[in-house]
N, CA, C and O atoms as a GROMACS GRO file, in nm:
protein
  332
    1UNK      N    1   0.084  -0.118   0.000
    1UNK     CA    2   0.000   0.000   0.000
    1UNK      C    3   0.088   0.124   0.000
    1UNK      O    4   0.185   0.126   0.075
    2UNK      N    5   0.069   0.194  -0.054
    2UNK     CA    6   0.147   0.361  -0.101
    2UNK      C    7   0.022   0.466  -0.031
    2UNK      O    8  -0.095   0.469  -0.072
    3UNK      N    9   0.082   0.552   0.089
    3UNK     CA   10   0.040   0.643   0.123
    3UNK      C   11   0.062   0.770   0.008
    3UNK      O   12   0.175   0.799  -0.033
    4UNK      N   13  -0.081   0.854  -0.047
    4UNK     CA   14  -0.054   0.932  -0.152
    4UNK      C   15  -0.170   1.068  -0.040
    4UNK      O   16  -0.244   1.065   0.058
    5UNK      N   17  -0.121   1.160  -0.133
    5UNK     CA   18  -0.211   1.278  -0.077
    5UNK      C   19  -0.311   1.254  -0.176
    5UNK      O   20  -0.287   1.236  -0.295
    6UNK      N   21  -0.466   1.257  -0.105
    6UNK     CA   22  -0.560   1.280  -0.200
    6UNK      C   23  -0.644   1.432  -0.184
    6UNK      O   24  -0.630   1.503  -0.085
    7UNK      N   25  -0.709   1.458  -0.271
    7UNK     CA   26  -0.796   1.557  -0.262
    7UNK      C   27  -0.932   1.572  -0.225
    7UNK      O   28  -0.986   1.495  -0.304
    8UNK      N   29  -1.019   1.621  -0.157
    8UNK     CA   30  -1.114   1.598  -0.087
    8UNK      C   31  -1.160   1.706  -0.064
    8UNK      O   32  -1.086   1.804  -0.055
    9UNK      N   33  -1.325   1.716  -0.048
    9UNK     CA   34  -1.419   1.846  -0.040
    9UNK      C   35  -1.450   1.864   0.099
    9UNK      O   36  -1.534   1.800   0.162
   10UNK      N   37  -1.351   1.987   0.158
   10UNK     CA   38  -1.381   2.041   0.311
   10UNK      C   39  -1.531   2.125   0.296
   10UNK      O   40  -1.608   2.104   0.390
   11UNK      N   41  -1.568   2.191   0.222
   11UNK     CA   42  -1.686   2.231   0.259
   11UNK      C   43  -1.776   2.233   0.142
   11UNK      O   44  -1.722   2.269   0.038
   12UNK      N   45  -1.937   2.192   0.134
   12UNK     CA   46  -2.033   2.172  -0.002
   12UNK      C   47  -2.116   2.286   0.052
   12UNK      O   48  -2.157   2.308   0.166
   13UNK      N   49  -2.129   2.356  -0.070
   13UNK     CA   50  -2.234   2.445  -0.117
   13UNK      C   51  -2.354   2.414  -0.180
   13UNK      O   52  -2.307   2.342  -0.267
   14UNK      N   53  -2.501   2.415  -0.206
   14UNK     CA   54  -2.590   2.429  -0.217
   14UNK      C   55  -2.617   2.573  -0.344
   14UNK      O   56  -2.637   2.694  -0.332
   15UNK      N   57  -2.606   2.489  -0.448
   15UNK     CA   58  -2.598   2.634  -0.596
   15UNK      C   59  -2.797   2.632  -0.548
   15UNK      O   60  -2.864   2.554  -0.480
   16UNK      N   61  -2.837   2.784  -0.642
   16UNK     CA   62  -2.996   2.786  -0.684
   16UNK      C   63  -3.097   2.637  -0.751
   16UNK      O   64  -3.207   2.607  -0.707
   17UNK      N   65  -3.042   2.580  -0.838
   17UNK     CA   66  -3.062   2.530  -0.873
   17UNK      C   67  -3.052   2.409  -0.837
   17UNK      O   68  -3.038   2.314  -0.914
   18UNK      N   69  -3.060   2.403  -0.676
   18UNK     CA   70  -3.049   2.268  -0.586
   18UNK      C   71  -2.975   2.146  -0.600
   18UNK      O   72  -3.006   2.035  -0.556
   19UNK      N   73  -2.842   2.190  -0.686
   19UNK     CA   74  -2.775   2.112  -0.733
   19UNK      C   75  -2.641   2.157  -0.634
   19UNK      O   76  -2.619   2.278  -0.632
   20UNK      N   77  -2.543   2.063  -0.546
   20UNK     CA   78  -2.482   2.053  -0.456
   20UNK      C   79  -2.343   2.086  -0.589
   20UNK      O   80  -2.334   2.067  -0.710
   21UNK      N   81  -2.243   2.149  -0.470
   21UNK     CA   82  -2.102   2.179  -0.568
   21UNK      C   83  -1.976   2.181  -0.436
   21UNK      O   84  -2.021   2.188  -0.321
   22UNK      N   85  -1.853   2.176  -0.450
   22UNK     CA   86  -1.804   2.182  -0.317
   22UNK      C   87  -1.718   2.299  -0.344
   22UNK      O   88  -1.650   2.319  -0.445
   23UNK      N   89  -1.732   2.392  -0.215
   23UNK     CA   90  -1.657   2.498  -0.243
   23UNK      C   91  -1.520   2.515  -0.214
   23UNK      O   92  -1.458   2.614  -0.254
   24UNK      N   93  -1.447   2.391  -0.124
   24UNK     CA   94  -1.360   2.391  -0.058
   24UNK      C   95  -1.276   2.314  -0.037
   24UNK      O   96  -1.284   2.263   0.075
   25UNK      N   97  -1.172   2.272  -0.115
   25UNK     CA   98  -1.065   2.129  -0.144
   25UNK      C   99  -0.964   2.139  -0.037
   25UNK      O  100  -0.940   2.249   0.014
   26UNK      N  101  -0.895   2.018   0.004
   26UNK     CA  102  -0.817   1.971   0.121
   26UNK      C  103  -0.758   1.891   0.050
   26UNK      O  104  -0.800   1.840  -0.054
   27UNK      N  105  -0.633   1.870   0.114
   27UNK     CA  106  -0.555   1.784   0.026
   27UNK      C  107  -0.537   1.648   0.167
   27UNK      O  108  -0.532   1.665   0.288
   28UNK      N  109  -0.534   1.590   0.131
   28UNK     CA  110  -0.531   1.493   0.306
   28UNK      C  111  -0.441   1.357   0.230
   28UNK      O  112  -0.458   1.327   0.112
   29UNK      N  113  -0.348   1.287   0.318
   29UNK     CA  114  -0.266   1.192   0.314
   29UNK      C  115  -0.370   1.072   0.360
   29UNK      O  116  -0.432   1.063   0.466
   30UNK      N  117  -0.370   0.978   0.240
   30UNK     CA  118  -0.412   0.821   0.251
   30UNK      C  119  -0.361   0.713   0.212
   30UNK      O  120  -0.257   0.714   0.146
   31UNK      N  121  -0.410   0.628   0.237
   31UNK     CA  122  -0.334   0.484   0.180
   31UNK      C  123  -0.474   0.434   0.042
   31UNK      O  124  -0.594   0.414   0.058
   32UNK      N  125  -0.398   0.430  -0.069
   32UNK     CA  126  -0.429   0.400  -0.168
   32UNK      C  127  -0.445   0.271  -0.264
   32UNK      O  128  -0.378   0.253  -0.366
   33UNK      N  129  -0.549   0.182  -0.212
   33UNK     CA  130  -0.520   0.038  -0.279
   33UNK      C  131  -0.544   0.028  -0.417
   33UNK      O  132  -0.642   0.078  -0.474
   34UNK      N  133  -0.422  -0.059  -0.489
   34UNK     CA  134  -0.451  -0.096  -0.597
   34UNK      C  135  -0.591  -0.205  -0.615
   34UNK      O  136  -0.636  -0.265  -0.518
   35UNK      N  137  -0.648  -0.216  -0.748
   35UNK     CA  138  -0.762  -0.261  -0.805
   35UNK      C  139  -0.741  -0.414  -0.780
   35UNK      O  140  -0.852  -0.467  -0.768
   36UNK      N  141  -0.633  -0.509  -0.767
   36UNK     CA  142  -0.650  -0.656  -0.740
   36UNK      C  143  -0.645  -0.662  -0.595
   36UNK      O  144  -0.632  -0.775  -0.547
   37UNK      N  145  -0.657  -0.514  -0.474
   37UNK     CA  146  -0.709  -0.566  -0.386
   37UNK      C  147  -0.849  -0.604  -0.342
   37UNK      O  148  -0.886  -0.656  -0.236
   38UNK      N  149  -0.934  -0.556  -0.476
   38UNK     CA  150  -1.086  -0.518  -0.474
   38UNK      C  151  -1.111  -0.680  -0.370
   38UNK      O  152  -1.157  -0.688  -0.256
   39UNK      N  153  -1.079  -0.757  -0.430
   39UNK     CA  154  -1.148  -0.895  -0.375
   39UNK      C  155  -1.129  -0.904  -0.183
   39UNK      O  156  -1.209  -0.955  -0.104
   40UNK      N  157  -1.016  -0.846  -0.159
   40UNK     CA  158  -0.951  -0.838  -0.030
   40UNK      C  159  -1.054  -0.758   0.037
   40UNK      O  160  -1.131  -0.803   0.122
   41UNK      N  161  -1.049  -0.623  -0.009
   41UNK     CA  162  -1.124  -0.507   0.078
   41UNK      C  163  -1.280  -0.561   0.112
   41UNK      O  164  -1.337  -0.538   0.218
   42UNK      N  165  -1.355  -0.660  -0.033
   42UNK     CA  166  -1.478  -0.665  -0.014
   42UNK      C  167  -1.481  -0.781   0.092
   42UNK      O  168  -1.570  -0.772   0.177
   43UNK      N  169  -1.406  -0.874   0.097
   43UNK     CA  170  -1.410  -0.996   0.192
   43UNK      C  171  -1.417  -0.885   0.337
   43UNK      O  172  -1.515  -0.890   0.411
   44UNK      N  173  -1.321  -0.805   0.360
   44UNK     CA  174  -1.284  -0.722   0.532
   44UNK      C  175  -1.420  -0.624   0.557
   44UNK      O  176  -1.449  -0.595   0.673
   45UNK      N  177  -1.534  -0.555   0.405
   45UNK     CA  178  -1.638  -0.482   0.438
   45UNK      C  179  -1.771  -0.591   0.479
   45UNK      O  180  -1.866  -0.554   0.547
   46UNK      N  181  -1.758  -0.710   0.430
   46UNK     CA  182  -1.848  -0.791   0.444
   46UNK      C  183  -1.817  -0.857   0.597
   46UNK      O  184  -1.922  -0.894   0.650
   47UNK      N  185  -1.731  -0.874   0.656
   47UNK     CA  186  -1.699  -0.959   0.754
   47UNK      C  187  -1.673  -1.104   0.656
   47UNK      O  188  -1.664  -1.222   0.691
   48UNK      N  189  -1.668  -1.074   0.591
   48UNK     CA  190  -1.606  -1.256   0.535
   48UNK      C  191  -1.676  -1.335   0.563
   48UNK      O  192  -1.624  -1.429   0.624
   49UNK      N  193  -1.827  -1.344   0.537
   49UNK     CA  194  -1.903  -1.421   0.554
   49UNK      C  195  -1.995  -1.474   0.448
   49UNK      O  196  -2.060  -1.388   0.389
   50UNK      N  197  -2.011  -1.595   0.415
   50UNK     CA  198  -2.026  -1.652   0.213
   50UNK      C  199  -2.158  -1.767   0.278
   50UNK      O  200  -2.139  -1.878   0.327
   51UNK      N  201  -2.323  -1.675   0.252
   51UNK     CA  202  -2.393  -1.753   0.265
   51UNK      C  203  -2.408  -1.899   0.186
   51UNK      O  204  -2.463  -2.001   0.228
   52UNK      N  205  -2.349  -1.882   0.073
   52UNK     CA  206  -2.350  -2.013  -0.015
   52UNK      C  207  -2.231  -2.103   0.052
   52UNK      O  208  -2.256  -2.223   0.064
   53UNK      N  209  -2.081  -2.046   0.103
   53UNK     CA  210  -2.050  -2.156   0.183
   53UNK      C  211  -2.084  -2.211   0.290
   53UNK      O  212  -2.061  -2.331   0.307
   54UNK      N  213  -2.149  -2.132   0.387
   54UNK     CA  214  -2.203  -2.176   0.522
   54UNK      C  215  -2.326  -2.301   0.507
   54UNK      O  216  -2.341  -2.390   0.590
   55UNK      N  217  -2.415  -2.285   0.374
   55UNK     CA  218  -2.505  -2.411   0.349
   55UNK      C  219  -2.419  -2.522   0.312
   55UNK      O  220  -2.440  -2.634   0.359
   56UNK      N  221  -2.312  -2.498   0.222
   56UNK     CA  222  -2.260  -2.644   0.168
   56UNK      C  223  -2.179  -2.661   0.326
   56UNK      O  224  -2.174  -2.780   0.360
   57UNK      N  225  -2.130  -2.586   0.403
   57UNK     CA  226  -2.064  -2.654   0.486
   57UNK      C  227  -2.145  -2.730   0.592
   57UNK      O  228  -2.109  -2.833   0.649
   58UNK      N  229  -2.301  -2.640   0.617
   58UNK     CA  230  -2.359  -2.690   0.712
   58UNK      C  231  -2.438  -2.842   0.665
   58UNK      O  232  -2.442  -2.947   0.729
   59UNK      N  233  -2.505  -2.806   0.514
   59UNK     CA  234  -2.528  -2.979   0.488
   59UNK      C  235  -2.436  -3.115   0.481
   59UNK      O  236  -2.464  -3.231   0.510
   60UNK      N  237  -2.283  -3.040   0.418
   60UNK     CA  238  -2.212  -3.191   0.461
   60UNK      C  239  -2.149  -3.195   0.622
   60UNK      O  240  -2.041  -3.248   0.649
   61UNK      N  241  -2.225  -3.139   0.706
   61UNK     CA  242  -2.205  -3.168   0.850
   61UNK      C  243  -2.341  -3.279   0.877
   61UNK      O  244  -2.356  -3.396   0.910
   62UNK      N  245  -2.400  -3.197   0.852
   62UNK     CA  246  -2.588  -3.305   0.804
   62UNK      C  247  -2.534  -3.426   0.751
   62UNK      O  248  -2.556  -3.526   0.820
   63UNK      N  249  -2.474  -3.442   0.656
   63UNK     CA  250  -2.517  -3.535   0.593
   63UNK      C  251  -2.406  -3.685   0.635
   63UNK      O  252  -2.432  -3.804   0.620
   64UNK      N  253  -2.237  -3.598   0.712
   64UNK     CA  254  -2.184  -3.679   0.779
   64UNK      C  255  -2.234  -3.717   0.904
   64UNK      O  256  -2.193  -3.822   0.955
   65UNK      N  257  -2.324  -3.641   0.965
   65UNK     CA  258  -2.391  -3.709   1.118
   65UNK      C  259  -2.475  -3.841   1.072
   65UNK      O  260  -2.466  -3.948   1.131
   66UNK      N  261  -2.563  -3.817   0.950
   66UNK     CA  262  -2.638  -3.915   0.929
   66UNK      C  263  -2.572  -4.051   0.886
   66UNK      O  264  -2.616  -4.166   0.890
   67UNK      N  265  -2.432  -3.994   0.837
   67UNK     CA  266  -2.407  -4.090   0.759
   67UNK      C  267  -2.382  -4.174   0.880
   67UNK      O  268  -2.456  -4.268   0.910
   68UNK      N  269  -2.238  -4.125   0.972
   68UNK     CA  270  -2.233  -4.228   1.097
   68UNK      C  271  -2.368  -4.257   1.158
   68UNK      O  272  -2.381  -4.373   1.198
   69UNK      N  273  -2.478  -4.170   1.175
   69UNK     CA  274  -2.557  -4.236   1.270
   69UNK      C  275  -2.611  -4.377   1.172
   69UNK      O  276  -2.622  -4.476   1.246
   70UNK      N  277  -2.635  -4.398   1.077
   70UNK     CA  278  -2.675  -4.490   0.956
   70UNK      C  279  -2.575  -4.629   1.013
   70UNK      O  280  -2.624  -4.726   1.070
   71UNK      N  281  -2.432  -4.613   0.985
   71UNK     CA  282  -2.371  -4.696   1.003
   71UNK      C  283  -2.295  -4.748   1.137
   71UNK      O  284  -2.204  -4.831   1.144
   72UNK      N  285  -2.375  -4.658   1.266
   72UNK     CA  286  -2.412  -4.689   1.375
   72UNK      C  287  -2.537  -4.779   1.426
   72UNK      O  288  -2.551  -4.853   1.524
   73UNK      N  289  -2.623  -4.743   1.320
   73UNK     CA  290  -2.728  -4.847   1.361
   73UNK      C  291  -2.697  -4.975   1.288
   73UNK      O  292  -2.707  -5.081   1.350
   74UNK      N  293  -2.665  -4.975   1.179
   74UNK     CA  294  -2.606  -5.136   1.150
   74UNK      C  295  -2.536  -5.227   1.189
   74UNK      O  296  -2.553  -5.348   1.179
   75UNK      N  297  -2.411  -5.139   1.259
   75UNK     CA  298  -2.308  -5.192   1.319
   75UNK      C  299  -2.400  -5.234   1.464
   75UNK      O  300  -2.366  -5.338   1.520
   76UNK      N  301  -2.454  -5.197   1.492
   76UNK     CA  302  -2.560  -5.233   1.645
   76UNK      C  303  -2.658  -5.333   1.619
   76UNK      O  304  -2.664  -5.430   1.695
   77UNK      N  305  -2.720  -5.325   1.543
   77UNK     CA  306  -2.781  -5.435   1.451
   77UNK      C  307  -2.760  -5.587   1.419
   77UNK      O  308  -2.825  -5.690   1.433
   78UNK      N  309  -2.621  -5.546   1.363
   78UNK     CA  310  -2.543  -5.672   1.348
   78UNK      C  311  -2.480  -5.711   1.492
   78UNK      O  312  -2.485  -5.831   1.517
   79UNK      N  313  -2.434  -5.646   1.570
   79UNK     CA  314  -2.390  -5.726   1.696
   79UNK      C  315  -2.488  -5.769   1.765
   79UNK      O  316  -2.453  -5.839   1.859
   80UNK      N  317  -2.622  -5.749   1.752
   80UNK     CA  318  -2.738  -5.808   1.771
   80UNK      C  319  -2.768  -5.935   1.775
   80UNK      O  320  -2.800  -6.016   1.862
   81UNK      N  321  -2.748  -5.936   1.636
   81UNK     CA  322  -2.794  -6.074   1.542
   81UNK      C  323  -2.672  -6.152   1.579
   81UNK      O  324  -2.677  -6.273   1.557
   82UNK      N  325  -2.544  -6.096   1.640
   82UNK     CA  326  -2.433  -6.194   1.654
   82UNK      C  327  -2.466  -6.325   1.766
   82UNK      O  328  -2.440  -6.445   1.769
   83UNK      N  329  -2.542  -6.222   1.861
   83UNK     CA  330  -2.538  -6.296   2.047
   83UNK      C  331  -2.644  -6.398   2.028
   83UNK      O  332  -2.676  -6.472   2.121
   0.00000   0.00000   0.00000
C-alpha cells in the first residue's frame, strides 16, 4: 500500500438550482489500494461471511452425522444378530 495525498471536499455548497457543488478542497494523506485488492477489501467490508458456503458446509455436517448415525445403527444391529 502507497500512502498518496488525496484531494477531498472540506466544505459543499448548495448552488440555486439545488444542485450541490463543493466549495472547498483539502488535500489529506491516505493509503491507496490498488484494483486486485478489490477482492480483499470486499471480503474485510463484508466480515467474510459466504452464505452459499455456510449451506454447503452446514449440509455436509448433516449429511456426515447421518451418515455415521446410519452406520451406527447397522453396526448395532449386526452385533445383535451376533449374540
Amino acid at each position: 500500500m502507497a500512502s498518496e495525498f488525496i484531494q477531498v471536499c472540506r466544505t459543499w455548497t448548495t448552488n440555486p438550482d439545488n444542485s450541490v457543488s463543493c466549495s472547498s478542497f483539502e488535500w489529506i494523506q491516505g493509503y491507496v489500494l490498488p484494483p486486485e485488492a478489490a477482492d480483499q477489501l470486499d471480503l474485510l467490508l463484508q466480515g467474510g461471511f459466504s452464505p452459499e458456503l455456510f449451506r454447503i458446509g452446514f449440509l455436509g455436517t448433516l449429511s456426515l452425522f447421518v451418515a455415521g448415525f446410519g452406520v451406527g445403527l447397522v453396526i448395532s444391529q449386526l452385533r445383535k444378530l451376533k449374540r
